[in-house]
PDB file of N, CA, C and O in Angstrom:
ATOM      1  N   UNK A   1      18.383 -27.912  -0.973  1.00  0.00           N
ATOM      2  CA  UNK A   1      18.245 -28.019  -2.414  1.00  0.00           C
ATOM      3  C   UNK A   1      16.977 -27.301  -2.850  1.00  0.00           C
ATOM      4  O   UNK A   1      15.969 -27.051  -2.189  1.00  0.00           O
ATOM      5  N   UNK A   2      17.290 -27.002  -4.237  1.00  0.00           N
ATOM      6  CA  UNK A   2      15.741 -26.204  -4.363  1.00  0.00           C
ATOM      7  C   UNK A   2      15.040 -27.055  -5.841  1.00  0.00           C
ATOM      8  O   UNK A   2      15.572 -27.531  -6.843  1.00  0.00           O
ATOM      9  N   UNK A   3      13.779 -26.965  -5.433  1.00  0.00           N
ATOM     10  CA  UNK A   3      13.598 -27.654  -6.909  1.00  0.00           C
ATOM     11  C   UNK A   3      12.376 -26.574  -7.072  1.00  0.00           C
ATOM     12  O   UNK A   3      11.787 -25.774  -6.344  1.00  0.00           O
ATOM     13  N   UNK A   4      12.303 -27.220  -9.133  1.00  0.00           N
ATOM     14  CA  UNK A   4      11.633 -25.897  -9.303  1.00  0.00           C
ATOM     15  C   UNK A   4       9.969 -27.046  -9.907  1.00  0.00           C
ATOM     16  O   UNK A   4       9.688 -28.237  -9.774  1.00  0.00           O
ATOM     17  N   UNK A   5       9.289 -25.893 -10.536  1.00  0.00           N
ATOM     18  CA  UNK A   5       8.081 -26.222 -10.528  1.00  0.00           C
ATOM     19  C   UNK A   5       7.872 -27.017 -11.790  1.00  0.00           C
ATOM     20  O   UNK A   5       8.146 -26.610 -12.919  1.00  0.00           O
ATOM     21  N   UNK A   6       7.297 -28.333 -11.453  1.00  0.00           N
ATOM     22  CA  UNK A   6       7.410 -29.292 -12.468  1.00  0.00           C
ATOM     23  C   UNK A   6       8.456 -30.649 -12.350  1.00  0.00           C
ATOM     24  O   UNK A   6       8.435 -31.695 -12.998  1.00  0.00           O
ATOM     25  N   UNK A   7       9.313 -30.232 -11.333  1.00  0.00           N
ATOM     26  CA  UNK A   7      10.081 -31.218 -10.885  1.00  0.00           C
ATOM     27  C   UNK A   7       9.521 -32.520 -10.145  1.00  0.00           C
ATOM     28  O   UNK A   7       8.733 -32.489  -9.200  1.00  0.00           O
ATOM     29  N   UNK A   8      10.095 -33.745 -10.770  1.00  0.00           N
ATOM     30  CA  UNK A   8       9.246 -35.066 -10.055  1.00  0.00           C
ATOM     31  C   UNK A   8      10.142 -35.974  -8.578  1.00  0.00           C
ATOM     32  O   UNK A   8      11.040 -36.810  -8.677  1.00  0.00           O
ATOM     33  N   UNK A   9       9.695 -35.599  -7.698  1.00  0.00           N
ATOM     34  CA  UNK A   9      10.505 -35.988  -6.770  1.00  0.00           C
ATOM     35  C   UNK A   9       9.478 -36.937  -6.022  1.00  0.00           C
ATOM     36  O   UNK A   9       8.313 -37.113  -6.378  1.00  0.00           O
ATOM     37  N   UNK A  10      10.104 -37.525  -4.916  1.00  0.00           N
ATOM     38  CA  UNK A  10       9.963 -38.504  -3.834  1.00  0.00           C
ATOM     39  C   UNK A  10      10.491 -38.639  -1.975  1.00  0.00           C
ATOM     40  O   UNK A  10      11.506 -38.358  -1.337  1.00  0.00           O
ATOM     41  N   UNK A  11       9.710 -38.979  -1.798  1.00  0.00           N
ATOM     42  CA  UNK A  11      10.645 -38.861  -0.079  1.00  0.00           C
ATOM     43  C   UNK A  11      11.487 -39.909  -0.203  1.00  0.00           C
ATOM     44  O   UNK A  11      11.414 -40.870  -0.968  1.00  0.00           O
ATOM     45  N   UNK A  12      12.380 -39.613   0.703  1.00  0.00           N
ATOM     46  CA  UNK A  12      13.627 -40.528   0.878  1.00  0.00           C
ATOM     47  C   UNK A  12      13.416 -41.771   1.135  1.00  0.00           C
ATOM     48  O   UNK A  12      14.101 -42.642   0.599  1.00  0.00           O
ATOM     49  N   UNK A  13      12.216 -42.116   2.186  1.00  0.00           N
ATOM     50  CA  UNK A  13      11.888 -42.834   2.350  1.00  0.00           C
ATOM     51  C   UNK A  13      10.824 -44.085   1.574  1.00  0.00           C
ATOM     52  O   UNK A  13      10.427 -45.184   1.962  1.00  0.00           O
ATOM     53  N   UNK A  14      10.651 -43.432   0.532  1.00  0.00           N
ATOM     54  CA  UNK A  14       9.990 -44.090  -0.430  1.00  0.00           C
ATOM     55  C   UNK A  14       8.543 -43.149  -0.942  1.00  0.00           C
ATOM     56  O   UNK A  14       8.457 -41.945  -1.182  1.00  0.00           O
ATOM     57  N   UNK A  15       7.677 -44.040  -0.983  1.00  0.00           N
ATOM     58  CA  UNK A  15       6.303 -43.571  -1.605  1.00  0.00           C
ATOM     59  C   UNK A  15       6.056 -42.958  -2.999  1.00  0.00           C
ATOM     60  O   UNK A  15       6.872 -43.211  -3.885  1.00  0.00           O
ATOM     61  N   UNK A  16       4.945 -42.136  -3.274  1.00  0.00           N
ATOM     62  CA  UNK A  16       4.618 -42.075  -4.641  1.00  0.00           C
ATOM     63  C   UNK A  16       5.268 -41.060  -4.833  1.00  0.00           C
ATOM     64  O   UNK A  16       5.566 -40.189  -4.015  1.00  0.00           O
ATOM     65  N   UNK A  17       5.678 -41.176  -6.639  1.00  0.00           N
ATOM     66  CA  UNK A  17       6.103 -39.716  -7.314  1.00  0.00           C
ATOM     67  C   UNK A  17       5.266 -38.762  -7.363  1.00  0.00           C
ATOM     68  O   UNK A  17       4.090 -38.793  -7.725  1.00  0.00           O
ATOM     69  N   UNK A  18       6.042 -37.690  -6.898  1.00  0.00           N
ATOM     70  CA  UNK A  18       4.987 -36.219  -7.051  1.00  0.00           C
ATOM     71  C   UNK A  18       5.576 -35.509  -7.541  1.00  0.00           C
ATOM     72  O   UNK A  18       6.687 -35.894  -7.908  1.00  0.00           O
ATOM     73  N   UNK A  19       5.313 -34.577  -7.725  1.00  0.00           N
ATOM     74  CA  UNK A  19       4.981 -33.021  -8.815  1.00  0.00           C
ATOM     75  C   UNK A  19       5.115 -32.244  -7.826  1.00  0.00           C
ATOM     76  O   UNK A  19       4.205 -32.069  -7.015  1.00  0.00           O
ATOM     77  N   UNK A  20       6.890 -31.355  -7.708  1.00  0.00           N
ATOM     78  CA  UNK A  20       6.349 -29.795  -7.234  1.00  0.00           C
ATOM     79  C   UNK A  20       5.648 -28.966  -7.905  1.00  0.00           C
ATOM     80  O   UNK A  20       5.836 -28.616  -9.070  1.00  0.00           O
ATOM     81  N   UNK A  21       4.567 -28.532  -6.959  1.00  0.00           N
ATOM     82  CA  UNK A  21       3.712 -27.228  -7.377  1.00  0.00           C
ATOM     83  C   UNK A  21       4.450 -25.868  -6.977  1.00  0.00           C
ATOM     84  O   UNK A  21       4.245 -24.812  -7.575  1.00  0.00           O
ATOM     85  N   UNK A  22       5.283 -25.998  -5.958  1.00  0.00           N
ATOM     86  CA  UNK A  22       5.744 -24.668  -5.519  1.00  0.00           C
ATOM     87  C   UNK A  22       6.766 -24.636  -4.606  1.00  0.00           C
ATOM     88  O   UNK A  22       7.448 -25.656  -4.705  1.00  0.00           O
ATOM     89  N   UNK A  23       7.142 -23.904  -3.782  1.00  0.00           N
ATOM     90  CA  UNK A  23       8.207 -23.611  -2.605  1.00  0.00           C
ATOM     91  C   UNK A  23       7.402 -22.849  -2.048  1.00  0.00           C
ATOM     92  O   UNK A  23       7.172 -21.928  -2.832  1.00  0.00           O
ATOM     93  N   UNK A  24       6.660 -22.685  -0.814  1.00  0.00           N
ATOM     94  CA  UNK A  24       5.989 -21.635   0.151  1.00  0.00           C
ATOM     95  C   UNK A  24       6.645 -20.821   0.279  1.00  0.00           C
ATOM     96  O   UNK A  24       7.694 -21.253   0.757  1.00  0.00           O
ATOM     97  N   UNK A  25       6.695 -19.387   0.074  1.00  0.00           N
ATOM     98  CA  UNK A  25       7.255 -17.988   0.292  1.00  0.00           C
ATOM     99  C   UNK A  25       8.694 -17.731  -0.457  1.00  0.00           C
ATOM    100  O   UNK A  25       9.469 -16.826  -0.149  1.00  0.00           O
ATOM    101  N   UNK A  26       8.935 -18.823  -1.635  1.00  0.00           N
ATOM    102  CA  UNK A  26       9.937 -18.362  -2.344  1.00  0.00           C
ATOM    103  C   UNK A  26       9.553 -17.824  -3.542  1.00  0.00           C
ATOM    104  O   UNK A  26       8.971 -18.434  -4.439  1.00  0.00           O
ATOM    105  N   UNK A  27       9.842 -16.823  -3.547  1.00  0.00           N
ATOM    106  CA  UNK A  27       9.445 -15.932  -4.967  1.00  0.00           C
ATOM    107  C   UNK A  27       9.803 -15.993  -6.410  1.00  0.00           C
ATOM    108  O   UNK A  27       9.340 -15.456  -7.417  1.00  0.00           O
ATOM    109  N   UNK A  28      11.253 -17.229  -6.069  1.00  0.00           N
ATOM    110  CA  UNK A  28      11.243 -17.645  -7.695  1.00  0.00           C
ATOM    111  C   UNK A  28      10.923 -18.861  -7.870  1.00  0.00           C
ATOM    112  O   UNK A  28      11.571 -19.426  -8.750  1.00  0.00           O
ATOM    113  N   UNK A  29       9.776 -19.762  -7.087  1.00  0.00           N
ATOM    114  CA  UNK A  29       9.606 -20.996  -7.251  1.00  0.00           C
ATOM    115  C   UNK A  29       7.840 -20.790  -6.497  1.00  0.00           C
ATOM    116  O   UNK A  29       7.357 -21.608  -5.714  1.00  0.00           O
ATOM    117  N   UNK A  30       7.212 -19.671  -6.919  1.00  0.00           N
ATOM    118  CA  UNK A  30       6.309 -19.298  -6.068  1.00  0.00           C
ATOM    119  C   UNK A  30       4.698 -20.219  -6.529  1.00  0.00           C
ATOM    120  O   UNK A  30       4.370 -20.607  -7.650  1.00  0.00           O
ATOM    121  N   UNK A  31       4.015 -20.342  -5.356  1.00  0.00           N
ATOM    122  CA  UNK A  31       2.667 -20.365  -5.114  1.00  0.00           C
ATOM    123  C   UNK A  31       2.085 -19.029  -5.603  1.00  0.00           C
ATOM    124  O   UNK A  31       2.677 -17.951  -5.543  1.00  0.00           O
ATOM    125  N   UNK A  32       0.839 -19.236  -6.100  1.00  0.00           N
ATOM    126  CA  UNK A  32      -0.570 -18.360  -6.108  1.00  0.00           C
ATOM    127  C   UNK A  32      -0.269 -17.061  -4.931  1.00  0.00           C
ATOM    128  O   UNK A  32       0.139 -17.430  -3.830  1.00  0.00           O
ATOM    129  N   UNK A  33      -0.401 -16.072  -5.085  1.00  0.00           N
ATOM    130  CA  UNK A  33      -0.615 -15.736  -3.369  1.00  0.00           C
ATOM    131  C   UNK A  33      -1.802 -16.070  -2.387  1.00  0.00           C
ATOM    132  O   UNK A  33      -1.635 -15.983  -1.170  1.00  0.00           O
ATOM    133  N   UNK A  34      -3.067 -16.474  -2.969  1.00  0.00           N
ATOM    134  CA  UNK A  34      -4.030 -17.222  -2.478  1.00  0.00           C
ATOM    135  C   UNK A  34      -3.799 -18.222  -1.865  1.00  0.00           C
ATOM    136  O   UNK A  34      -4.159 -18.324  -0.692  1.00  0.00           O
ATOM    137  N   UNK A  35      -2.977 -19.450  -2.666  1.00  0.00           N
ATOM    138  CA  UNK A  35      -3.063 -20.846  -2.495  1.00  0.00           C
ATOM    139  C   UNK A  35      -1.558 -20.594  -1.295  1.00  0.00           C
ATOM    140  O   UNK A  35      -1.476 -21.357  -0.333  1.00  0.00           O
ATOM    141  N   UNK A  36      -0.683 -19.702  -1.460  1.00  0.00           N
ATOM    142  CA  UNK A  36       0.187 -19.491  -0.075  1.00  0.00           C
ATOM    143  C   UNK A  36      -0.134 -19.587   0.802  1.00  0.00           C
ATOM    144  O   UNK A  36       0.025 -20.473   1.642  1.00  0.00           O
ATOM    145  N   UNK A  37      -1.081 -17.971   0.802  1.00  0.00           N
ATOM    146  CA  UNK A  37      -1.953 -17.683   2.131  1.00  0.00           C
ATOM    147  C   UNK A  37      -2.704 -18.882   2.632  1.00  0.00           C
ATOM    148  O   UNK A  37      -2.528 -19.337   3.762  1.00  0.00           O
ATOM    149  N   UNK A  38      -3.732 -19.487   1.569  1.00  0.00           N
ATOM    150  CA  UNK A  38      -4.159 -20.529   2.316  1.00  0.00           C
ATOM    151  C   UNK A  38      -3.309 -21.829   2.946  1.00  0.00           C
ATOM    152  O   UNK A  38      -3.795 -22.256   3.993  1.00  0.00           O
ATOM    153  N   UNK A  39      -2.133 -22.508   2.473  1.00  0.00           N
ATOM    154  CA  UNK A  39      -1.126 -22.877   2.714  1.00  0.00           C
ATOM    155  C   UNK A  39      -0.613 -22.455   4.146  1.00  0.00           C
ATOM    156  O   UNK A  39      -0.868 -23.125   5.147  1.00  0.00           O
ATOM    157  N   UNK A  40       0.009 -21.482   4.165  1.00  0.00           N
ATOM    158  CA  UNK A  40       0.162 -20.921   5.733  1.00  0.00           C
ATOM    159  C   UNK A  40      -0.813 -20.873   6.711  1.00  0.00           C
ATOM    160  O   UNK A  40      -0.444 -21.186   7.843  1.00  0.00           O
ATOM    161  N   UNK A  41      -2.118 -20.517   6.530  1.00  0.00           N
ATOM    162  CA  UNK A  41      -3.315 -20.927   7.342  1.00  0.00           C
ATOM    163  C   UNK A  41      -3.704 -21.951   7.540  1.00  0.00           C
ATOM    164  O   UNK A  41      -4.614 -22.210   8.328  1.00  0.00           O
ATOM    165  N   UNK A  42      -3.216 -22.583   7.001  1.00  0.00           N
ATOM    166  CA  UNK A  42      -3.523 -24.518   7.335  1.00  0.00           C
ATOM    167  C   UNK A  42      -2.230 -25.347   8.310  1.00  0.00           C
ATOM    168  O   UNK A  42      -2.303 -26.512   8.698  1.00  0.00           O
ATOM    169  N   UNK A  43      -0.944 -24.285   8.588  1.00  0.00           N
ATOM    170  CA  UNK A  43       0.118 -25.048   9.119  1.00  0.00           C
ATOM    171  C   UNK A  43       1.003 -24.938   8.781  1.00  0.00           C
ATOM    172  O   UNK A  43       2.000 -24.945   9.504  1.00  0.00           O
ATOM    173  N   UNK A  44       1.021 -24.761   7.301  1.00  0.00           N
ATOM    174  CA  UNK A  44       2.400 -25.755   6.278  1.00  0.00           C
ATOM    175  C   UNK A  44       3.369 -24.225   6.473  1.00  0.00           C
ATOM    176  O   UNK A  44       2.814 -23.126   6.496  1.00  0.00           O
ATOM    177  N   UNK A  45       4.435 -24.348   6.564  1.00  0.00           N
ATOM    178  CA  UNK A  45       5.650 -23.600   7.166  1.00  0.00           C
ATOM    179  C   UNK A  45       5.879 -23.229   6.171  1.00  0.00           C
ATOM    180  O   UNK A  45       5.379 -23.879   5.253  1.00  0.00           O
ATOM    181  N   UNK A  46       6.789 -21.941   5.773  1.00  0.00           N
ATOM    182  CA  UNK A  46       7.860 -21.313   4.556  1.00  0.00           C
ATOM    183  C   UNK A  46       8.893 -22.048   3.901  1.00  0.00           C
ATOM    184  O   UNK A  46       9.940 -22.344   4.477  1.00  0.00           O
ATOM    185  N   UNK A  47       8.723 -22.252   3.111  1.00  0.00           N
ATOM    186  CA  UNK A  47      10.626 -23.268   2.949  1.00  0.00           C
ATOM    187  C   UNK A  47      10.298 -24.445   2.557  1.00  0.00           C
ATOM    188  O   UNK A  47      11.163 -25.207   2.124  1.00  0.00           O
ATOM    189  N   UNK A  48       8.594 -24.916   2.661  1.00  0.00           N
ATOM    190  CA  UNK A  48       8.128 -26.212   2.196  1.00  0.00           C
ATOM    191  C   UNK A  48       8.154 -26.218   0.952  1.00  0.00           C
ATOM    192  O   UNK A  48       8.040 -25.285   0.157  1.00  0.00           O
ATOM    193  N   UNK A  49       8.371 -27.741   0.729  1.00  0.00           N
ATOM    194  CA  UNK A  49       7.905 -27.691  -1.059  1.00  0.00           C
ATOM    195  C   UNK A  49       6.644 -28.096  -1.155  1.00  0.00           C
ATOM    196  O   UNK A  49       6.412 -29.146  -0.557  1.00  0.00           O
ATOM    197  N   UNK A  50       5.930 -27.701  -1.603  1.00  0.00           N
ATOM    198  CA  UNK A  50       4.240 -27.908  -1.864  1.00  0.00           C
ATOM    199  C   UNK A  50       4.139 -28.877  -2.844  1.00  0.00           C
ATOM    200  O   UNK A  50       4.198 -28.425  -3.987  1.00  0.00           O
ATOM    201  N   UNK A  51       3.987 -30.235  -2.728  1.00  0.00           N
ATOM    202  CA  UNK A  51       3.781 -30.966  -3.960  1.00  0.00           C
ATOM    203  C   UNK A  51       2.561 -31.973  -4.065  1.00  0.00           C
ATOM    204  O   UNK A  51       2.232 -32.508  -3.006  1.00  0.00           O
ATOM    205  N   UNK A  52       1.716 -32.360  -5.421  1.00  0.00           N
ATOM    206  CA  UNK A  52       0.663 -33.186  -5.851  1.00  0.00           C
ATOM    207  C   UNK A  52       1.220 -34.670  -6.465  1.00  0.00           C
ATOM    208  O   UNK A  52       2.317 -34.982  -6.928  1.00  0.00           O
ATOM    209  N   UNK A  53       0.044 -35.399  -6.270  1.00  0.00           N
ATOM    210  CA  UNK A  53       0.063 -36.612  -6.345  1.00  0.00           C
ATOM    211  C   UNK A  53      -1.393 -37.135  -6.878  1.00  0.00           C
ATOM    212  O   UNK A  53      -2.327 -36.335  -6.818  1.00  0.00           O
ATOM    213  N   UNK A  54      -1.585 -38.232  -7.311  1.00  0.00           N
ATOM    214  CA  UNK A  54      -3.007 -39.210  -7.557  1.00  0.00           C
ATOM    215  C   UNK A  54      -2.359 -40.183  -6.932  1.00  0.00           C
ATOM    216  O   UNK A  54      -1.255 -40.719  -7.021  1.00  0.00           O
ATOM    217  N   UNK A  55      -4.002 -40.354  -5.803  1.00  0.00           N
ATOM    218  CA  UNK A  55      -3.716 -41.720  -5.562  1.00  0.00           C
ATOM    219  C   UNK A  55      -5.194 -42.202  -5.882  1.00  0.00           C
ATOM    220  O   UNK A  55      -6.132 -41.433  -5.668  1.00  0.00           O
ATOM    221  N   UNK A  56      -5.385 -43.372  -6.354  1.00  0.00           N
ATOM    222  CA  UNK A  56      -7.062 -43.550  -6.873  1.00  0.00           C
ATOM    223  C   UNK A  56      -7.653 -42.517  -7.208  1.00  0.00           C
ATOM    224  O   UNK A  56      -8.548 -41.888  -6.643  1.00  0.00           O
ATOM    225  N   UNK A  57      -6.893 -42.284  -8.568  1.00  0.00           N
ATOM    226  CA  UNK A  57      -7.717 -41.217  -9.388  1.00  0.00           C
ATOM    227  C   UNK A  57      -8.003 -40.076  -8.472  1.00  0.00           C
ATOM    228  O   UNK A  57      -8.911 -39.315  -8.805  1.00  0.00           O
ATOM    229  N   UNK A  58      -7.167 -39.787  -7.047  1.00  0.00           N
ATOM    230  CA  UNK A  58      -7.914 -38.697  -6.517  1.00  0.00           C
ATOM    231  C   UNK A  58      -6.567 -37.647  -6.418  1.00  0.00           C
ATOM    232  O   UNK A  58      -5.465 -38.178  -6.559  1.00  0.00           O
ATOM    233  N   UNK A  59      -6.616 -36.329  -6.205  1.00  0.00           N
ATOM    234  CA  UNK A  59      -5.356 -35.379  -6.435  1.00  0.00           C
ATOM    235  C   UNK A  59      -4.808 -35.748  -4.940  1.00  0.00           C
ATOM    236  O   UNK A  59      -5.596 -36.424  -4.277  1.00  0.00           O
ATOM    237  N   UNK A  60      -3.568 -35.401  -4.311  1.00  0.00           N
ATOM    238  CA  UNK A  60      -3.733 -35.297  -2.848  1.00  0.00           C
ATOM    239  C   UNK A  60      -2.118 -34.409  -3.228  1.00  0.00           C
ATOM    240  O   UNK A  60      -1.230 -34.281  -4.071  1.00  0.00           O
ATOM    241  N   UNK A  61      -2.693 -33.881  -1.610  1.00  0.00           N
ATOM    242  CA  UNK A  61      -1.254 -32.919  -1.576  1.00  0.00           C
ATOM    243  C   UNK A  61      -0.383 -32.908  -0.289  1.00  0.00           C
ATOM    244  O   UNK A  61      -0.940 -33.223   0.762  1.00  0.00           O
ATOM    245  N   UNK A  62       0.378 -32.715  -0.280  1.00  0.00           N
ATOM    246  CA  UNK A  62       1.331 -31.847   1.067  1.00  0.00           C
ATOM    247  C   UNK A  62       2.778 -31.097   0.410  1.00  0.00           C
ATOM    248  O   UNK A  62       3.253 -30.910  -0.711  1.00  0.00           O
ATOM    249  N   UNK A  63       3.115 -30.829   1.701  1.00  0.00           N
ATOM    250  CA  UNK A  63       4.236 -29.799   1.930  1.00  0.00           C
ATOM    251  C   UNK A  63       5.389 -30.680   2.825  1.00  0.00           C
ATOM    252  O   UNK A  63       5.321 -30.990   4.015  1.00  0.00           O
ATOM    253  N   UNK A  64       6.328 -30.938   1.973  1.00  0.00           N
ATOM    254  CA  UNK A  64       7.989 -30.931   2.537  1.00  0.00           C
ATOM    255  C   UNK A  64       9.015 -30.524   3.103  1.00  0.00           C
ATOM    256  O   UNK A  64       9.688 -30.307   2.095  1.00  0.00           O
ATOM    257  N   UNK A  65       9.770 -30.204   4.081  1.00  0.00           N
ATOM    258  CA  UNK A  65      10.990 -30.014   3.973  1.00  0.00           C
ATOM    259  C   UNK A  65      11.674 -30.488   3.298  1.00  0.00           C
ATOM    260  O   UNK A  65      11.747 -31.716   3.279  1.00  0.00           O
ATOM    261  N   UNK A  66      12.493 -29.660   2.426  1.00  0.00           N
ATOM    262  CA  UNK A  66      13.086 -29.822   1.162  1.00  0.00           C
ATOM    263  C   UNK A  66      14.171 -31.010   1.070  1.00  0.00           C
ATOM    264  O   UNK A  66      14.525 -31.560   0.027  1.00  0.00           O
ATOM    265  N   UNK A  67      14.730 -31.362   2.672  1.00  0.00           N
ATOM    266  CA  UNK A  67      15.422 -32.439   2.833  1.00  0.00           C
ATOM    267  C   UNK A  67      15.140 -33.756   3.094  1.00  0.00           C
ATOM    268  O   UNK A  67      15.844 -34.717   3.404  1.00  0.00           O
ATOM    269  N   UNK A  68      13.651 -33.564   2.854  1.00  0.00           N
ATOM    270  CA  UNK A  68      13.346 -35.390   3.024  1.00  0.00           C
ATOM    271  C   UNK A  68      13.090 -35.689   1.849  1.00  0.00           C
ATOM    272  O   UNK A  68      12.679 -36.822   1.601  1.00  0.00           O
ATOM    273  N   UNK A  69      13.260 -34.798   0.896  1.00  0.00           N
ATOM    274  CA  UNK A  69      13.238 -34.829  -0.614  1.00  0.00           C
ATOM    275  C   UNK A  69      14.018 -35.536  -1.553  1.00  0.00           C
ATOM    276  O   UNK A  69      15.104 -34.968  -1.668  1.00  0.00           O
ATOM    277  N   UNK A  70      13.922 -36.624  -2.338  1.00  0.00           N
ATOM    278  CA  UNK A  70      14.932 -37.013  -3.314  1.00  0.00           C
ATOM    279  C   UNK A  70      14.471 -36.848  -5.313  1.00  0.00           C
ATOM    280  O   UNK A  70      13.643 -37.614  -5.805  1.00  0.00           O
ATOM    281  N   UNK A  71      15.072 -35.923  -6.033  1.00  0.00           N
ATOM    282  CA  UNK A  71      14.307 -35.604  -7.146  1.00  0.00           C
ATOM    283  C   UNK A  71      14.624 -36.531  -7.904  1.00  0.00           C
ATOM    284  O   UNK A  71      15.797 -36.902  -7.909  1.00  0.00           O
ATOM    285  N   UNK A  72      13.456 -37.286  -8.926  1.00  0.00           N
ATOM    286  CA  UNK A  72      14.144 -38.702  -9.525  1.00  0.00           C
ATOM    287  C   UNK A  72      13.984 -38.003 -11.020  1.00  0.00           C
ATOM    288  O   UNK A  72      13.032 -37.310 -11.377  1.00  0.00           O
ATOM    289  N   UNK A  73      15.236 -38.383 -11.866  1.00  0.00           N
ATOM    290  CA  UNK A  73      15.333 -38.318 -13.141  1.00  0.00           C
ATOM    291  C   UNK A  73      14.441 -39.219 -14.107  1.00  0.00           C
ATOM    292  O   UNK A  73      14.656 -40.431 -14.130  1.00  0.00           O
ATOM    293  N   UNK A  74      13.900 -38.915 -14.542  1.00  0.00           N
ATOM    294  CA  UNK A  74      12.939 -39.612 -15.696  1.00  0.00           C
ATOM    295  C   UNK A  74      13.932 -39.359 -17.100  1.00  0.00           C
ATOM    296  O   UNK A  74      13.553 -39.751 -18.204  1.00  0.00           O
TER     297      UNK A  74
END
Protein backbone atom coordinates (compact mmCIF):
# COMPACT_ATOMS: atom_id res chain seq x y z
CA UNK A 1 0.00 0.00 0.00
CA UNK A 2 1.26 3.40 -0.46
CA UNK A 3 0.39 6.26 1.59
CA UNK A 4 1.02 9.69 0.86
CA UNK A 5 2.38 12.60 2.84
CA UNK A 6 0.18 13.75 5.57
CA UNK A 7 -1.47 10.51 5.99
CA UNK A 8 -2.24 9.40 9.78
CA UNK A 9 -1.48 5.88 10.28
CA UNK A 10 -0.53 3.27 13.02
CA UNK A 11 1.16 -0.15 13.39
CA UNK A 12 -0.94 -3.01 13.37
CA UNK A 13 -0.02 -3.74 16.39
CA UNK A 14 -1.10 -0.78 18.13
CA UNK A 15 0.78 2.37 19.47
CA UNK A 16 0.71 6.07 18.73
CA UNK A 17 -0.76 7.90 15.66
CA UNK A 18 1.76 9.19 13.30
CA UNK A 19 2.20 11.35 10.40
CA UNK A 20 3.81 10.12 7.13
CA UNK A 21 6.61 12.37 6.31
CA UNK A 22 7.66 10.38 3.29
CA UNK A 23 8.36 6.95 1.45
CA UNK A 24 12.38 6.53 1.24
CA UNK A 25 13.38 6.59 -2.50
CA UNK A 26 9.89 7.04 -3.87
CA UNK A 27 9.75 9.97 -5.97
CA UNK A 28 6.13 10.67 -5.75
CA UNK A 29 5.87 10.43 -2.02
CA UNK A 30 9.49 11.80 -1.61
CA UNK A 31 11.89 12.86 1.29
CA UNK A 32 14.29 15.98 1.16
CA UNK A 33 17.23 14.50 -0.74
CA UNK A 34 19.25 15.38 2.40
CA UNK A 35 16.91 13.96 4.96
CA UNK A 36 16.96 10.54 2.40
CA UNK A 37 20.52 10.47 2.23
CA UNK A 38 20.70 10.88 5.81
CA UNK A 39 17.90 8.27 6.27
CA UNK A 40 19.84 5.64 4.28
CA UNK A 41 23.03 6.36 6.27
CA UNK A 42 21.47 5.61 9.42
CA UNK A 43 19.99 2.00 8.18
CA UNK A 44 16.47 2.76 7.28
CA UNK A 45 15.95 0.74 3.87
CA UNK A 46 14.03 2.09 0.49
CA UNK A 47 10.36 1.29 0.53
CA UNK A 48 10.11 2.59 4.23
CA UNK A 49 7.57 4.91 5.24
CA UNK A 50 9.32 7.57 7.23
CA UNK A 51 6.89 8.73 9.83
CA UNK A 52 6.68 11.45 13.11
CA UNK A 53 5.15 11.34 16.27
CA UNK A 54 5.14 13.41 19.93
CA UNK A 55 5.63 11.63 22.65
CA UNK A 56 6.10 14.12 25.79
CA UNK A 57 6.08 17.03 23.87
CA UNK A 58 9.14 15.51 22.16
CA UNK A 59 9.13 14.80 18.03
CA UNK A 60 10.32 11.08 17.52
CA UNK A 61 10.63 9.25 14.36
CA UNK A 62 11.10 5.97 12.41
CA UNK A 63 10.74 4.14 9.26
CA UNK A 64 8.18 1.25 8.34
CA UNK A 65 7.58 -1.37 6.17
CA UNK A 66 4.62 -0.31 4.61
CA UNK A 67 2.92 -3.59 5.80
CA UNK A 68 2.97 -3.28 9.40
CA UNK A 69 1.08 -0.23 8.57
CA UNK A 70 -2.67 0.39 9.24
CA UNK A 71 -3.95 4.10 7.94
CA UNK A 72 -6.75 5.30 10.38
CA UNK A 73 -9.53 7.56 9.03
CA UNK A 74 -10.18 10.61 11.08
Amino acid sequence: MNYNIGDVVQLKSGGPKMTVKGTIGDELHSLSKAEERALLMRGFKAGSVFCQWFLDNQIQYGAFHPEMLNKIEE
